[in-house]
N, C-alpha and C positions, 0 to 999 in steps of 0.2 A: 440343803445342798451346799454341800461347801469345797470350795474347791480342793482339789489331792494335795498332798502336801509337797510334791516334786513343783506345784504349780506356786506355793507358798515361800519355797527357795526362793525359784527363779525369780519370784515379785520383790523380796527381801532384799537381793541382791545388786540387781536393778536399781533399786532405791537405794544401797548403799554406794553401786559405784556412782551414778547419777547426781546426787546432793550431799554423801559422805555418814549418812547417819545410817545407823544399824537399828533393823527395828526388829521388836519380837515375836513368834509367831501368836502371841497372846493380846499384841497391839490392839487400841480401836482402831487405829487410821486401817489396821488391817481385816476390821467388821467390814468398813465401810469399803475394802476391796472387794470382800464376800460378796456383800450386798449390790456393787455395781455390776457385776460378772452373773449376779442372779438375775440382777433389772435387764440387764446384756440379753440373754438367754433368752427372759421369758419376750423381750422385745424384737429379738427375733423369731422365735415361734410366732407372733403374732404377726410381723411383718410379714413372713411366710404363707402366713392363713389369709391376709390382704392380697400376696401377691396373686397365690392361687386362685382365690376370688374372683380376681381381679380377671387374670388368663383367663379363668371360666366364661367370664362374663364378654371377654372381648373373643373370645371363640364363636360365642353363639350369636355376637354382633356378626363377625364377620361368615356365620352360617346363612345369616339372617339377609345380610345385603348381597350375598352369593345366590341366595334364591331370590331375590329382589332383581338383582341385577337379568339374572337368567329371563324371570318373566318379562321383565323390559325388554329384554333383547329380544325374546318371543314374540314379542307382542311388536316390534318395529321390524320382525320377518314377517310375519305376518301380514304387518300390513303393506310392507311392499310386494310379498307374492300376491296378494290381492290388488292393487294397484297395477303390478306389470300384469297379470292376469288380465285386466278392465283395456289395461293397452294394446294388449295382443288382439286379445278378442275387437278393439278399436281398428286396428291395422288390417285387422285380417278380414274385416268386413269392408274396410275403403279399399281394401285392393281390390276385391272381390266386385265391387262396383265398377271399377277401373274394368278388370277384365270382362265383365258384361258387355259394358259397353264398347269395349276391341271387337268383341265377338261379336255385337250387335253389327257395329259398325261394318266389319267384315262382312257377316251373312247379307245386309243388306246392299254392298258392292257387286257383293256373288251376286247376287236376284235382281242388282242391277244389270249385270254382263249377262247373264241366262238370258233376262225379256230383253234385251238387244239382241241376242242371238237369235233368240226367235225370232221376233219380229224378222229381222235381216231374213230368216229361214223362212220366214212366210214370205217374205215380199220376193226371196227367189222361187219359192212355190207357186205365187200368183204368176210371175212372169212367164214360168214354164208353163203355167197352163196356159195363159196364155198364148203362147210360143207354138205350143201345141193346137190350142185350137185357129189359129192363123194358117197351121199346115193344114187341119185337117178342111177347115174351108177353103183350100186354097185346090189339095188333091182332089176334093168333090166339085169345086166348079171346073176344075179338069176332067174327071173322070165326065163330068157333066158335055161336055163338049168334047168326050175323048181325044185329049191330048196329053196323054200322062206320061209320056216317055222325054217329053220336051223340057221338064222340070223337074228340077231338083230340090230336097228337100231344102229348105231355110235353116233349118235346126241338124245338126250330123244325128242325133237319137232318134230321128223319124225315119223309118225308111220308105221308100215309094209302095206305095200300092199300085197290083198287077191289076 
């Protein structure tokens, strides 16, 4: 491999305007430009096959920590859909408590006011019977003594008996 000879001018010349001496194309100092231009070459091919290498190698690093990094990330959703999961389901059972007991607390106020009402409901029911039966001993010891026109009932719901 030797270099063209348009490439042997320009080296010639170079070196003549440069230091003033004119050299031949049959020179050694101009082997030893062959030769550096060959070491040149083949040192670049090889630095090329390094680089490439090299790219290779740092591709499949950065494949490598790309899938790395994914499962980490995976894996820290993960664990927090499971974690808020574990909360919700937390919340959603303490609330859930909370409302029981509103609702307890309610029904049991209602079934407080109902057995008041009733009661109150009975204790006007005892009184009207009673009320009731006050007239109706009161009309029979009249009718007993026929005077029933002289009295009126005590209660307005009662009416006189003939």
């Amino acid at each position: 491999m030797s270099p063209s000879g348009k490439q042997m001018d320009e080296v010639i010349q170079q070196i003549a305007a440069a230091h003033g001496v004119v050299l031949s194309k049959d020179d050694p100092i101009m082997m030893l430009h062959t030769m550096n231009d060959h070491l040149i070459k083949e040192n670049k091919s090889a630095q090329q096959d390094l680089l490439d290498s090299f790219r290779s190698q740092m591709e499949l690093f950065s494949d490598q920590w790309s899938v790395e990094a994914k499962n980490h990330s995976d894996r820290i959703l993960n664990s927090s859909i499971v974690s808020s999961k574990a909360e919700v389901a937390r919340v959603m059972e303490e609330q859930s408590r909370v409302i029981l007991e509103q609702w307890k607390h309610e029904l049991s106020s209602g079934f407080s006011q109902v057995h008041n009402t009733i009661q109150a409901s009975r204790q006007t029911a005892i009184y009207h019977c009673f009320i009731h039966y006050v007239n109706f001993c009161r009309y029979y010891s009249l009718y007993l003594f026929n005077d029933v026109e002289k009295y009126r009932p005590i209660h307005n719901s009662i009416t006189p008996i003939n």
